[in-house]
DRENMIZA-767121 format. One record per residue (C-alpha): y, x, z. Coordinates in Angstrom, 1 decimal. Layout:
// residues N
NODE	Y	X	Z
...
//
This chain:
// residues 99
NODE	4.4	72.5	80.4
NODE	5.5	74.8	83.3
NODE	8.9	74.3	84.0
NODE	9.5	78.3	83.9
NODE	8.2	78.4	80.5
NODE	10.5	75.5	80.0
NODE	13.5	77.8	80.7
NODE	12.3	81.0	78.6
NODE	12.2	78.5	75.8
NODE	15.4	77.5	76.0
NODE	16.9	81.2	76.5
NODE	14.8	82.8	73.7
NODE	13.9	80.3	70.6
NODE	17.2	78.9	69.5
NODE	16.9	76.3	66.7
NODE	12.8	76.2	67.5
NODE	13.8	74.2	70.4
NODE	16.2	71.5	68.7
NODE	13.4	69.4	67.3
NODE	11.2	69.6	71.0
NODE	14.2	68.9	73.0
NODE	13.2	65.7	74.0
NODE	9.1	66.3	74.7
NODE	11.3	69.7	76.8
NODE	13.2	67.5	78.8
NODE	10.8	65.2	79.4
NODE	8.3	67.4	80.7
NODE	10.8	69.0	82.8
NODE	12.0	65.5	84.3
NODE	8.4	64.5	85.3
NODE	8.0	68.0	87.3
NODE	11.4	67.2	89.8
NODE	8.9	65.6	92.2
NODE	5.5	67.8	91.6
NODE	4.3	68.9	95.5
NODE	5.3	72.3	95.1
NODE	9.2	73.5	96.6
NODE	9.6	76.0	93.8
NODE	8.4	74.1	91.1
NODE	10.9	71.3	92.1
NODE	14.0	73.6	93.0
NODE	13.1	75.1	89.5
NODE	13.5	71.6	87.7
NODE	16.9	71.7	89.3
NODE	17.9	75.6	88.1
NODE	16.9	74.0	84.3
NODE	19.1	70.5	84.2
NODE	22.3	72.2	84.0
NODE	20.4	74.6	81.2
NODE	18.8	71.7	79.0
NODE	22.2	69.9	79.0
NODE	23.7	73.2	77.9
NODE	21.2	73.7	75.0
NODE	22.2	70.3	73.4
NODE	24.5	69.4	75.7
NODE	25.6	65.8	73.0
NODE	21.7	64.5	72.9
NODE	21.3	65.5	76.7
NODE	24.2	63.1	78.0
NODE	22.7	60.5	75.7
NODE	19.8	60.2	77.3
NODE	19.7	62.2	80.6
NODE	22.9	63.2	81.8
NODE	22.5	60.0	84.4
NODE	19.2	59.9	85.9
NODE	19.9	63.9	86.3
NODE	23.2	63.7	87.9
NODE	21.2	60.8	90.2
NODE	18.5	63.2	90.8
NODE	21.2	66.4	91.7
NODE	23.2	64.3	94.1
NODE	20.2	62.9	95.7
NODE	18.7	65.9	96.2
NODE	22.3	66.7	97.8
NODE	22.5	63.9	100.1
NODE	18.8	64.9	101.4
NODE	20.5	67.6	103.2
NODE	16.8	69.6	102.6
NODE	17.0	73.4	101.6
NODE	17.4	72.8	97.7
NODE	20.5	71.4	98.4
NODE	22.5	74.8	97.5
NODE	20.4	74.9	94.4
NODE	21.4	71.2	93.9
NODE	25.4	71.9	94.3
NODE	25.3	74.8	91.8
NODE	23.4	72.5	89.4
NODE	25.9	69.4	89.5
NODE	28.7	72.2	89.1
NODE	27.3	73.7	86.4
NODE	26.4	70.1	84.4
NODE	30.1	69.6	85.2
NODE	31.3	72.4	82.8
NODE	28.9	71.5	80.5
NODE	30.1	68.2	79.5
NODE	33.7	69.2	80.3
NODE	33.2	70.8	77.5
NODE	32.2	68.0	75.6
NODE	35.6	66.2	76.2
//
């Protein structure tokens, strides 16, 4: 699955989505180190929106390889890491909203 199409799911299907969220996420996870920059910065721009989709079943089971992933890509110092900083933010106010 492109990890574009990825992202129009998740903007435009709604409860569609709920019982693929897993086979979603998991597609999109196994893209953040695919040979192409924009495919990997956009695996980056979609964390923050999976864990806001179903933000309770994302930090069961991917809120910490993706936060490991973010800063990572952060402490690279390579040009997604402005993408990468956004991304942690946003993943922040996601699950602050959980509390």
């Amino acid at each position: 699955m492109r990890t574009r199409s990825a992202g129009e799911l998740l903007r435009n299907t709604g409860d569609f989505m709920l019982a693929r969220f897993k086979e979603v996420c998991d597609a999109v996870w196994k893209q953040r180190e695919y040979r192409d920059k924009d495919v990997r910065e956009t695996v980056i721009m979609l964390l923050p929106q999976l864990a806001a989709f179903c933000p309770e079943a994302f930090v069961r089971g991917y809120l910490d390889i993706c936060l490991q992933h973010i800063i990572d890509t952060i402490n690279k110092g390579n040009t997604k890491r402005g993408l990468a900083y956004i991304a942690l933010g946003e993943m922040a106010l996601v699950t602050l909203q959980m509390m």
